[in-house]
PDB file with one MODEL, atoms N, CA, C and O in Angstrom:
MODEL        1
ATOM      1  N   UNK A   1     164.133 155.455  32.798  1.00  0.00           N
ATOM      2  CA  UNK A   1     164.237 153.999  32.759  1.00  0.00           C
ATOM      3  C   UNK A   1     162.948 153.417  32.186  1.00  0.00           C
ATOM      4  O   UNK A   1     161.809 153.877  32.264  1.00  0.00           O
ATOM      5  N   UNK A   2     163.311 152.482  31.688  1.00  0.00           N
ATOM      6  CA  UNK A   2     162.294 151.831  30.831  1.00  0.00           C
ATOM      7  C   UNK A   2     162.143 150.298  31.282  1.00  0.00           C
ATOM      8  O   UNK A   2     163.065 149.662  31.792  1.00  0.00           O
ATOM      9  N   UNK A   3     160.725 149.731  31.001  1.00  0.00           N
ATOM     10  CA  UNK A   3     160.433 148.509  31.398  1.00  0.00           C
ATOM     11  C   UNK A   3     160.722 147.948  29.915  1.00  0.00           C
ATOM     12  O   UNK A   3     160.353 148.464  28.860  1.00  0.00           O
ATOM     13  N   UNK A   4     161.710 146.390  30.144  1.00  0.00           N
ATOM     14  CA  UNK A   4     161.713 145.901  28.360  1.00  0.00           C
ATOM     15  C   UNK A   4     160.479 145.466  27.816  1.00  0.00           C
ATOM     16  O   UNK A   4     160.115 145.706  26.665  1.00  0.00           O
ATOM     17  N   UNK A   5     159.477 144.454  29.143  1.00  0.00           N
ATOM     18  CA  UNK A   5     158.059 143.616  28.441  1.00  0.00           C
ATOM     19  C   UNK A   5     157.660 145.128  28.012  1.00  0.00           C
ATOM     20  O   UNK A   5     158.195 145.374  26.931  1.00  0.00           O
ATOM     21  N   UNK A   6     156.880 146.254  28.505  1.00  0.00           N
ATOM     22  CA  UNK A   6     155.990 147.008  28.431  1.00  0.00           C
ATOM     23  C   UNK A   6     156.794 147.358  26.814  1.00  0.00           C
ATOM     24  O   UNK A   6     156.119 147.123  25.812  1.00  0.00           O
ATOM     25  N   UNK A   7     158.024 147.836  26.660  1.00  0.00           N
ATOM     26  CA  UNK A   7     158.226 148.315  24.917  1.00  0.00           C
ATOM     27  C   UNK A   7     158.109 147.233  24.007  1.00  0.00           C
ATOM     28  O   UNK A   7     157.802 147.470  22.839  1.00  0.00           O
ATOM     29  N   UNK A   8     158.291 146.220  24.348  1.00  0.00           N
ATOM     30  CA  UNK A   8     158.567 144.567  23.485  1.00  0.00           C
ATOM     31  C   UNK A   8     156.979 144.854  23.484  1.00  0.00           C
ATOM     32  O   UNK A   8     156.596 145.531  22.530  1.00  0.00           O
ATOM     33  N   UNK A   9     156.022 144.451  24.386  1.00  0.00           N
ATOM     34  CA  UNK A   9     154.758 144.391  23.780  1.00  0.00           C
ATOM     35  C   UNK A   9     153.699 145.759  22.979  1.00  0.00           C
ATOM     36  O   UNK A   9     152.683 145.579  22.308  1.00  0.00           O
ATOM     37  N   UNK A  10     154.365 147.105  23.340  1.00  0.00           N
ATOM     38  CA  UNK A  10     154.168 148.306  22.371  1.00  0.00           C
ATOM     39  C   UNK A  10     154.312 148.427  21.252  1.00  0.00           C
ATOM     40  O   UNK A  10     153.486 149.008  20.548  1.00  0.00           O
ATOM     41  N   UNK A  11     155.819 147.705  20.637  1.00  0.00           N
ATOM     42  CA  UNK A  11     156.316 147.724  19.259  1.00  0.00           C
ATOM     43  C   UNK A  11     156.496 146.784  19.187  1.00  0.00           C
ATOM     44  O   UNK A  11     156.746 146.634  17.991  1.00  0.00           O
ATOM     45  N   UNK A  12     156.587 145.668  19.754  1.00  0.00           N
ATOM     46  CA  UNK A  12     157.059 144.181  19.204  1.00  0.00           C
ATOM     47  C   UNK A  12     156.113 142.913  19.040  1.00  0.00           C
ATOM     48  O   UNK A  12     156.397 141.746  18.769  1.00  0.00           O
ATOM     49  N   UNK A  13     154.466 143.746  19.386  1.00  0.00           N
ATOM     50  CA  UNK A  13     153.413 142.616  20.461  1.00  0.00           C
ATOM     51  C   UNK A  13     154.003 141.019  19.518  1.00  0.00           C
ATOM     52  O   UNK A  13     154.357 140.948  18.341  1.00  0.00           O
ATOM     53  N   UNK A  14     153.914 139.782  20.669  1.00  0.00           N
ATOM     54  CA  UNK A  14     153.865 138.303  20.326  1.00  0.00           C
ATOM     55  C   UNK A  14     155.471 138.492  19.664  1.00  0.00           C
ATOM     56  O   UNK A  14     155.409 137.532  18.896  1.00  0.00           O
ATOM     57  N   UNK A  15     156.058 138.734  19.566  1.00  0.00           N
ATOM     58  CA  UNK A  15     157.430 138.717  18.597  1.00  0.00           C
ATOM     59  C   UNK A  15     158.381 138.213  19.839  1.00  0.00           C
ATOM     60  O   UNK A  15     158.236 138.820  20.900  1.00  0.00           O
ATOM     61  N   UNK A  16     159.468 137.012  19.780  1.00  0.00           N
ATOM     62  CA  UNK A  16     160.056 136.331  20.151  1.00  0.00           C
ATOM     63  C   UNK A  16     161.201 136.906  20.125  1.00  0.00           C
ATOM     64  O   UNK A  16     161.398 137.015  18.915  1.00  0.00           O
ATOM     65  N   UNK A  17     162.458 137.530  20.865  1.00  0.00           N
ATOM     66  CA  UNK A  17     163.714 137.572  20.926  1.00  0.00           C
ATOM     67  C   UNK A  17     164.553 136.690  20.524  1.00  0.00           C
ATOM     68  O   UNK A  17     164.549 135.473  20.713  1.00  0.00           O
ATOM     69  N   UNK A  18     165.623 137.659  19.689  1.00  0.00           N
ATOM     70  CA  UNK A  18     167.005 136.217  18.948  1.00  0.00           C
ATOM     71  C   UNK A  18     167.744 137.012  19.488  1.00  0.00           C
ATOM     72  O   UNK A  18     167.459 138.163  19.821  1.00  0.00           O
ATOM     73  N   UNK A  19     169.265 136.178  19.683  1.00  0.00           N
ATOM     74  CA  UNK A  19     170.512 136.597  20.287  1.00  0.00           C
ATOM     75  C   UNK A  19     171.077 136.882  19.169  1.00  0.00           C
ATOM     76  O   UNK A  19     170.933 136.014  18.308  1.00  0.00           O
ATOM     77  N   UNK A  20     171.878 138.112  18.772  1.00  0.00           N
ATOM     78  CA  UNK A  20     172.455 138.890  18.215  1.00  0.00           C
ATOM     79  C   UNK A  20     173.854 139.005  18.523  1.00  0.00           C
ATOM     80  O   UNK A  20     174.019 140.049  17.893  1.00  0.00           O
ATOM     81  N   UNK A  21     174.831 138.791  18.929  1.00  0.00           N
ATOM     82  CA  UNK A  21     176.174 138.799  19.306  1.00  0.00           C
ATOM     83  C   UNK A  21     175.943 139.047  21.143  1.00  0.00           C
ATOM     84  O   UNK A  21     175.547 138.170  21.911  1.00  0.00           O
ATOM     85  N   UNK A  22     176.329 140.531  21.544  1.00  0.00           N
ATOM     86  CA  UNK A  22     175.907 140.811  23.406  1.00  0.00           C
ATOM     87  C   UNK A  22     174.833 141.200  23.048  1.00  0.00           C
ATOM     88  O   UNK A  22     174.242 141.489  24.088  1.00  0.00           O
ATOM     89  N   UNK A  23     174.075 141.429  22.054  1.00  0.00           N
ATOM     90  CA  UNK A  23     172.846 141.924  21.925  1.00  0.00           C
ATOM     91  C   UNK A  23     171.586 141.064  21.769  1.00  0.00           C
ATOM     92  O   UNK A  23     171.776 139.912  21.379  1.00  0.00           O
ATOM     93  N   UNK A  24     170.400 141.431  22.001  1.00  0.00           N
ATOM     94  CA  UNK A  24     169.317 140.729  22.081  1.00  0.00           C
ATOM     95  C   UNK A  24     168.191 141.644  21.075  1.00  0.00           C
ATOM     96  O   UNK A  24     167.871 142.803  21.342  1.00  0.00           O
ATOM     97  N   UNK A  25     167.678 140.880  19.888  1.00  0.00           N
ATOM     98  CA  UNK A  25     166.978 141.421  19.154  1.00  0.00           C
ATOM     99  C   UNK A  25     165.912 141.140  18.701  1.00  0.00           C
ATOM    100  O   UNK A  25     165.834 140.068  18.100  1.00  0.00           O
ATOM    101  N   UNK A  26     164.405 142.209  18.851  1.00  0.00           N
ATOM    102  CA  UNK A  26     163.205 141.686  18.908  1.00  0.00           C
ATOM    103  C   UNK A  26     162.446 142.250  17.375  1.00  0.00           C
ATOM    104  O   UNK A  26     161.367 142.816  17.549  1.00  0.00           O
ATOM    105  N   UNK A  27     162.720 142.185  16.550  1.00  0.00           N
ATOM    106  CA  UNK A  27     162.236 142.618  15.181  1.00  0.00           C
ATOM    107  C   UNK A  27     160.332 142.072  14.419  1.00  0.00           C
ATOM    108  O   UNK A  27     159.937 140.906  14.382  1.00  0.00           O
ATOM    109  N   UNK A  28     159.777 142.916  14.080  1.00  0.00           N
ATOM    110  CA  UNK A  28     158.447 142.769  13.078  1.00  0.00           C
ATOM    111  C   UNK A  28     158.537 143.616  11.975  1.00  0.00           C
ATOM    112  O   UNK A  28     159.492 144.356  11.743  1.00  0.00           O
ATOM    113  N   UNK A  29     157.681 143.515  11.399  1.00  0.00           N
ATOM    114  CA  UNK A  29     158.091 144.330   9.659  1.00  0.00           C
ATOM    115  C   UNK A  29     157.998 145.982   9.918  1.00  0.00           C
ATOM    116  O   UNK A  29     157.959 146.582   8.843  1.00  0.00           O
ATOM    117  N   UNK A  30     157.955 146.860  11.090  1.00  0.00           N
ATOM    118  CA  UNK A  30     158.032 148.097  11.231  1.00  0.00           C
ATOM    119  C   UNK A  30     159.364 148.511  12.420  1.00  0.00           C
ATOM    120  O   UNK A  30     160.046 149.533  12.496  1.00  0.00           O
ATOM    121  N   UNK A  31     159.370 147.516  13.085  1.00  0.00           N
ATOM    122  CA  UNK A  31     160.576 148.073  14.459  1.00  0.00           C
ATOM    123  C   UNK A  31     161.447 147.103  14.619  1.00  0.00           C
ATOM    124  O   UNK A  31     161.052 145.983  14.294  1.00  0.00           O
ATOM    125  N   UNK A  32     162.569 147.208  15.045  1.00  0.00           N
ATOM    126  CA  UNK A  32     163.279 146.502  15.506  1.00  0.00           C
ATOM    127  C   UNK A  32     163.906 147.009  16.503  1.00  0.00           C
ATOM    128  O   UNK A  32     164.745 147.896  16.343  1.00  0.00           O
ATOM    129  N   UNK A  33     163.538 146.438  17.873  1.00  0.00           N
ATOM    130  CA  UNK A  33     164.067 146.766  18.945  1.00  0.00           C
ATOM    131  C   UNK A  33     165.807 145.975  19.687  1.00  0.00           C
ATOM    132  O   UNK A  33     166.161 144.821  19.931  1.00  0.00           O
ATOM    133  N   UNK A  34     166.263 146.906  19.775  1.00  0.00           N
ATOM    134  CA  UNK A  34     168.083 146.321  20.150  1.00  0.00           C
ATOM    135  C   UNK A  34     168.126 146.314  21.278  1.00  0.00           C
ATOM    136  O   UNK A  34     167.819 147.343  21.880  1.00  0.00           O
ATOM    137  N   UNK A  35     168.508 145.199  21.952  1.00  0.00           N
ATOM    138  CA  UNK A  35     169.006 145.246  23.603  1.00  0.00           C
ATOM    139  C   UNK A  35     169.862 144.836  23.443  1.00  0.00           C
ATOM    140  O   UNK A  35     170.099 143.755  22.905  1.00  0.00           O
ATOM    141  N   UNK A  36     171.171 146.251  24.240  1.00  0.00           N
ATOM    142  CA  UNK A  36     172.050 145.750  25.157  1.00  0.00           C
ATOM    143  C   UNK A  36     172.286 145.314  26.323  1.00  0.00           C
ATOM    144  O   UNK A  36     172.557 146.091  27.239  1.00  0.00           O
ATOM    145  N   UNK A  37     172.201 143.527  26.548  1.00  0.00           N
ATOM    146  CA  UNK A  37     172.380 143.460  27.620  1.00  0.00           C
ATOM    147  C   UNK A  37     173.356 143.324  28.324  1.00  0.00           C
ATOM    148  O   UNK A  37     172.953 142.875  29.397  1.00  0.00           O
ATOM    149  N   UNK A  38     174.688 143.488  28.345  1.00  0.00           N
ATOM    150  CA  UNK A  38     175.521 143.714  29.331  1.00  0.00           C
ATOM    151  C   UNK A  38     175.523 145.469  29.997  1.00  0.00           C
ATOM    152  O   UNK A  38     175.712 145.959  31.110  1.00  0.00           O
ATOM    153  N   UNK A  39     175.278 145.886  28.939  1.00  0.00           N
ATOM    154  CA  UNK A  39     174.956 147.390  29.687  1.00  0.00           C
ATOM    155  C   UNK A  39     173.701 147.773  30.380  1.00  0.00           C
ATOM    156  O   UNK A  39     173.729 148.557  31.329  1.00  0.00           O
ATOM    157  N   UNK A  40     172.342 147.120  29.833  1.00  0.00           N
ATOM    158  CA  UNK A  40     171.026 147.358  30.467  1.00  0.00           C
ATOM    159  C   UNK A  40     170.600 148.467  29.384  1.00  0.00           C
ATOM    160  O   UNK A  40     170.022 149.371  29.988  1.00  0.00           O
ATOM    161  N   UNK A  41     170.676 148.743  27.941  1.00  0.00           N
ATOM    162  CA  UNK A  41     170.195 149.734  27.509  1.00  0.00           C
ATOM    163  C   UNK A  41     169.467 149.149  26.232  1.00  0.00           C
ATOM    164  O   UNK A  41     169.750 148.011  25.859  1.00  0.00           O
ATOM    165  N   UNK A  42     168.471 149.963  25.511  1.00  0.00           N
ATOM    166  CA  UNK A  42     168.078 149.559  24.544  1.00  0.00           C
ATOM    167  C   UNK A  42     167.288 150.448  23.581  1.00  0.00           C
ATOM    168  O   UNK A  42     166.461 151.255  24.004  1.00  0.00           O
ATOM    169  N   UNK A  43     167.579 150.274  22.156  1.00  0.00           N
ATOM    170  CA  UNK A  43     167.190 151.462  21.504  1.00  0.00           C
ATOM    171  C   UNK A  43     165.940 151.008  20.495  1.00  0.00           C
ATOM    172  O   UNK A  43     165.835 149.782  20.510  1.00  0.00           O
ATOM    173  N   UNK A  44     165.358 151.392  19.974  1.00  0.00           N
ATOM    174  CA  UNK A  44     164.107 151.374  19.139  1.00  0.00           C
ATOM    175  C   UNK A  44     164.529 151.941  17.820  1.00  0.00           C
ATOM    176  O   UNK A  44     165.065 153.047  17.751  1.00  0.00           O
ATOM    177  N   UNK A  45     164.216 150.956  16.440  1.00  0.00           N
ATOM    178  CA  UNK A  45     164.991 151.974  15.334  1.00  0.00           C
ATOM    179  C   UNK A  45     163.518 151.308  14.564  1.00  0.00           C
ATOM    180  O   UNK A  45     163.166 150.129  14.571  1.00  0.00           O
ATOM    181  N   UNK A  46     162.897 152.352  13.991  1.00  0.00           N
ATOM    182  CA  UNK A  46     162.074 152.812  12.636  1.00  0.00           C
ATOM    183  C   UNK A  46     162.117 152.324  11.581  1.00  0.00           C
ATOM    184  O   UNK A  46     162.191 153.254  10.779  1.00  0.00           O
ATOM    185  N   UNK A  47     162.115 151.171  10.948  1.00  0.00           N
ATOM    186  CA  UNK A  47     162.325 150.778   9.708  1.00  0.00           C
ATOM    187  C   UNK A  47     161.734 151.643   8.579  1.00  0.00           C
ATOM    188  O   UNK A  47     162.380 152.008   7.596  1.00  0.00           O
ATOM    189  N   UNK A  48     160.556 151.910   8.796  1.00  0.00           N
ATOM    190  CA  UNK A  48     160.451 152.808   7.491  1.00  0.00           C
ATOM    191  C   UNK A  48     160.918 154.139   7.624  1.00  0.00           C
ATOM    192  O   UNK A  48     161.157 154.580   6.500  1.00  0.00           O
ATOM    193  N   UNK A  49     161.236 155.267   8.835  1.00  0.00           N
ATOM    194  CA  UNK A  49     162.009 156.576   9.101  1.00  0.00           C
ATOM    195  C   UNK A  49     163.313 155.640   9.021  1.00  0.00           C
ATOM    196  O   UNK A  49     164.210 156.482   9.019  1.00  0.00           O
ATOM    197  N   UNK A  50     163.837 154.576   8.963  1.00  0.00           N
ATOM    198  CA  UNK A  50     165.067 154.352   9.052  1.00  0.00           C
ATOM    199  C   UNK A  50     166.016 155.338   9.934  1.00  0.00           C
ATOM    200  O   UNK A  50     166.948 155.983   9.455  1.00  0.00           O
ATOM    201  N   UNK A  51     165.678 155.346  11.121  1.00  0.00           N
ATOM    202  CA  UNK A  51     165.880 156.107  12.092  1.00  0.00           C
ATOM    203  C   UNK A  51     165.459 155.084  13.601  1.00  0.00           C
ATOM    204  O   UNK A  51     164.547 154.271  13.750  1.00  0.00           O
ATOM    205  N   UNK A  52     166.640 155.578  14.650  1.00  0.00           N
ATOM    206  CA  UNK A  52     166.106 155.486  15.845  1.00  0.00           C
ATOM    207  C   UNK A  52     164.702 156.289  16.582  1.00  0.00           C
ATOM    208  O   UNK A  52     164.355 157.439  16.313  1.00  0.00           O
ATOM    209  N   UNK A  53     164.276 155.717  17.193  1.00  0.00           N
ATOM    210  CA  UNK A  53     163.088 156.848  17.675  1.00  0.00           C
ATOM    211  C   UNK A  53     163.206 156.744  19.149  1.00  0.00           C
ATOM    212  O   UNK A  53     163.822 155.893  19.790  1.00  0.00           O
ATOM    213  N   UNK A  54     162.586 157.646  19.536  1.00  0.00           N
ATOM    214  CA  UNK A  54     162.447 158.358  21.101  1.00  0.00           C
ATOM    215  C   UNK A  54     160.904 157.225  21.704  1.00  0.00           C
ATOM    216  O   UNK A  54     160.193 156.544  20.966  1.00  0.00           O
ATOM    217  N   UNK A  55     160.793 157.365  23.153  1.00  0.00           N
ATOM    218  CA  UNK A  55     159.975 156.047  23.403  1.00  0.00           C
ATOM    219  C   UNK A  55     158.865 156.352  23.091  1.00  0.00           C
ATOM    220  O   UNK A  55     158.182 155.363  23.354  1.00  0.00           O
ATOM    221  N   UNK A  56     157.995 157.419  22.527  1.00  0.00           N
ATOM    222  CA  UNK A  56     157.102 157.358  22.193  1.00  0.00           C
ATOM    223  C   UNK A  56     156.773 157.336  20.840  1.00  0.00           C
ATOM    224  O   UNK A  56     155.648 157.559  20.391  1.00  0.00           O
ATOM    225  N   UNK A  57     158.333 156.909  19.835  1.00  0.00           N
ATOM    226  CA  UNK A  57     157.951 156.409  18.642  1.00  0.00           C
ATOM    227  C   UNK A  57     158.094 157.400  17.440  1.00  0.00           C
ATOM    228  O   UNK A  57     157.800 157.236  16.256  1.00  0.00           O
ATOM    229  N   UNK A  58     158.647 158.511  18.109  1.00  0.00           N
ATOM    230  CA  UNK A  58     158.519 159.564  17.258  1.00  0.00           C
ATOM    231  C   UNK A  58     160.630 159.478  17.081  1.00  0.00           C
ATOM    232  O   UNK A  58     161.506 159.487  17.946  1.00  0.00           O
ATOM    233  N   UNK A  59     160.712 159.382  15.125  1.00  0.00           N
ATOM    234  CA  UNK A  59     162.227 159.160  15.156  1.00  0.00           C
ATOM    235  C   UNK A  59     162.469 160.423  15.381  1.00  0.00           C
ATOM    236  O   UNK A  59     161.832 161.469  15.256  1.00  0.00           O
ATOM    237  N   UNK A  60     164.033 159.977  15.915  1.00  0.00           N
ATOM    238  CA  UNK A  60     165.003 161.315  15.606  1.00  0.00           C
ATOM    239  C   UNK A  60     166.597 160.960  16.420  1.00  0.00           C
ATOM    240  O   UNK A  60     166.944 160.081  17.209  1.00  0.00           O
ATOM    241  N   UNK A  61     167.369 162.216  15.725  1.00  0.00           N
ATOM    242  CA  UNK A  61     168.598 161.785  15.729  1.00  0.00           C
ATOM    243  C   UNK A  61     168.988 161.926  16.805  1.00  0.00           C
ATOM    244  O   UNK A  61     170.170 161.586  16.778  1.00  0.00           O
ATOM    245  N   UNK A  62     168.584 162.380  18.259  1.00  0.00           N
ATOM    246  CA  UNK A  62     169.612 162.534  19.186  1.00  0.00           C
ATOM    247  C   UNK A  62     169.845 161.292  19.982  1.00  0.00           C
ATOM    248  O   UNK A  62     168.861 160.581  20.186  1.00  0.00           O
ATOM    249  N   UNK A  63     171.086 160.901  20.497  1.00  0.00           N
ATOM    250  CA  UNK A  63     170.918 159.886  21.049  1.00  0.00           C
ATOM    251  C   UNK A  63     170.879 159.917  22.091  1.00  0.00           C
ATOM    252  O   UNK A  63     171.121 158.810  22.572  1.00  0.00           O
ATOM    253  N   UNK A  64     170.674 160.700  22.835  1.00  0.00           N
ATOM    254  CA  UNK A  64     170.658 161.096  24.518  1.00  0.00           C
ATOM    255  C   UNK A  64     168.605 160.638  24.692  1.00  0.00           C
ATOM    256  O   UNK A  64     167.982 160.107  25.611  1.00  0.00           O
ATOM    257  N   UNK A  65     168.195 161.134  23.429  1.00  0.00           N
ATOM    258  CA  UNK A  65     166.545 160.968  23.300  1.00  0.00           C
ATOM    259  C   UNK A  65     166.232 159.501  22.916  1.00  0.00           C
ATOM    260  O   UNK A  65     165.116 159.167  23.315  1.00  0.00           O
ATOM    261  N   UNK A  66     166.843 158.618  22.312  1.00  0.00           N
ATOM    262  CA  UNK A  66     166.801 157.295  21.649  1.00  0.00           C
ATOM    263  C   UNK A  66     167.568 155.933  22.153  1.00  0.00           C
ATOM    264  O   UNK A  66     167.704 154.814  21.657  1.00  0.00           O
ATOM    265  N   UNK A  67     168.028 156.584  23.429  1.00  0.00           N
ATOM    266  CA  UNK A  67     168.596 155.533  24.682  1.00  0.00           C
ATOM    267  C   UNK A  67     168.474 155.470  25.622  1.00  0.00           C
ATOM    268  O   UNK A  67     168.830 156.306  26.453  1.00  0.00           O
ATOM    269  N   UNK A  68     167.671 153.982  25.909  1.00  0.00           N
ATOM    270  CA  UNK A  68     166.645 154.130  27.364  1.00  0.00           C
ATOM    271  C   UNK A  68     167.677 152.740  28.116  1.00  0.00           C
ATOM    272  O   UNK A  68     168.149 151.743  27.568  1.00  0.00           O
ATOM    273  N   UNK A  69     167.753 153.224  29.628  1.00  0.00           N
ATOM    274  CA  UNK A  69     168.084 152.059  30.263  1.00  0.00           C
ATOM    275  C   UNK A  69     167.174 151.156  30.806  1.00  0.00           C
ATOM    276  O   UNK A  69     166.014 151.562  30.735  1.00  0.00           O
ATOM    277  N   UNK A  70     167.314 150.100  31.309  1.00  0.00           N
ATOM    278  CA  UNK A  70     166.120 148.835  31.142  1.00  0.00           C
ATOM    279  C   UNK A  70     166.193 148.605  32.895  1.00  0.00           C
ATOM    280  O   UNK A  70     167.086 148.247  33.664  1.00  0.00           O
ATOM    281  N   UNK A  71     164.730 149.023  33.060  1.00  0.00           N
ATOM    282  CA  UNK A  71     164.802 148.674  35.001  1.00  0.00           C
ATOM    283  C   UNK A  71     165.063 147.206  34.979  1.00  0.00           C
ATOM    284  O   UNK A  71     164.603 146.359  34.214  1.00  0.00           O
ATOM    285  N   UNK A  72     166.097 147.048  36.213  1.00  0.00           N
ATOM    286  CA  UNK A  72     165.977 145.939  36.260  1.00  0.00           C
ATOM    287  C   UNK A  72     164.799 145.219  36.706  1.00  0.00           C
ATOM    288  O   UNK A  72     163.672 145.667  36.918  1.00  0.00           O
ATOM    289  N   UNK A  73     165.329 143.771  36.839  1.00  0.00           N
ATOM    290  CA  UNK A  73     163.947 143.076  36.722  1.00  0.00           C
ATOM    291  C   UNK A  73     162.503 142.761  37.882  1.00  0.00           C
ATOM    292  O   UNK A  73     161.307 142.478  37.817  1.00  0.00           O
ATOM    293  N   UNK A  74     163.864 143.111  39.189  1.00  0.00           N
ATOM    294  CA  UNK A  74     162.914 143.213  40.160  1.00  0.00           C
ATOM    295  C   UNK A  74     161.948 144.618  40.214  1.00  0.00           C
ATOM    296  O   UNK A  74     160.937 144.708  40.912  1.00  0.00           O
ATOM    297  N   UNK A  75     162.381 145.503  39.487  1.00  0.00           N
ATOM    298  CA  UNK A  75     162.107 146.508  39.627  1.00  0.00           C
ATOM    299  C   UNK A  75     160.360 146.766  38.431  1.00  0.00           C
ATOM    300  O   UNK A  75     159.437 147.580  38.450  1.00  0.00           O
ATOM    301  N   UNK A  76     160.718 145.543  37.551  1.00  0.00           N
ATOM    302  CA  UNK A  76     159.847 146.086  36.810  1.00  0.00           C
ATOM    303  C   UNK A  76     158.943 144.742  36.914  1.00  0.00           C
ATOM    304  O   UNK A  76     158.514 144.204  35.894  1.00  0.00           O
ATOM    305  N   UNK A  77     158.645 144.161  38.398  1.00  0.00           N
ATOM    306  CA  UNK A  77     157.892 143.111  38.420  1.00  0.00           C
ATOM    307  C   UNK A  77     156.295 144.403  39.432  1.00  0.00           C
ATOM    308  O   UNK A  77     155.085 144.213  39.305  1.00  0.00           O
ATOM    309  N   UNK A  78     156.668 145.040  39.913  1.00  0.00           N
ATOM    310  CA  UNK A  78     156.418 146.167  40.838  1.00  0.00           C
ATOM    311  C   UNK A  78     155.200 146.546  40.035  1.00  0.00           C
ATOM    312  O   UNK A  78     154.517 147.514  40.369  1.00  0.00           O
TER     313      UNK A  78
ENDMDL
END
């Protein structure tokens, strides 16, 4: 499980969220981070690997490695 502020400010620092259809999307000229929020999950994709990446940024194709669920919120006030 993953905290969303702690990845939003890793790959996204100061970058503002737009609503995307159920999705919530935090984009700068290298990442664009996807939240699903009705499910609680969210993936990280590489603009220049044009690839998803794993949370420490390194792309690749598996998606079991490139899909993190999002603690909830009480959880990630802690």
């Amino acid at each position: 499980m993953v905290n969303l502020n702690d990845v939003v400010n890793q790959y996204t620092l100061g970058v503002k969220g737009k609503p995307k259809g159920v999705k919530y999307q935090f984009e700068n000229n290298k990442y664009i981070i996807k939240v699903d929020m009705p499910s609680g999950y969210l993936r990280i994709y590489d603009k220049s690997a044009k690839m998803y990446t794993k949370i420490d940024g390194t792309p690749s194709t598996d998606f079991e490695l490139t899909h993190f669920k999002i603690m909830k919120r009480k959880e990630m006030s802690r």
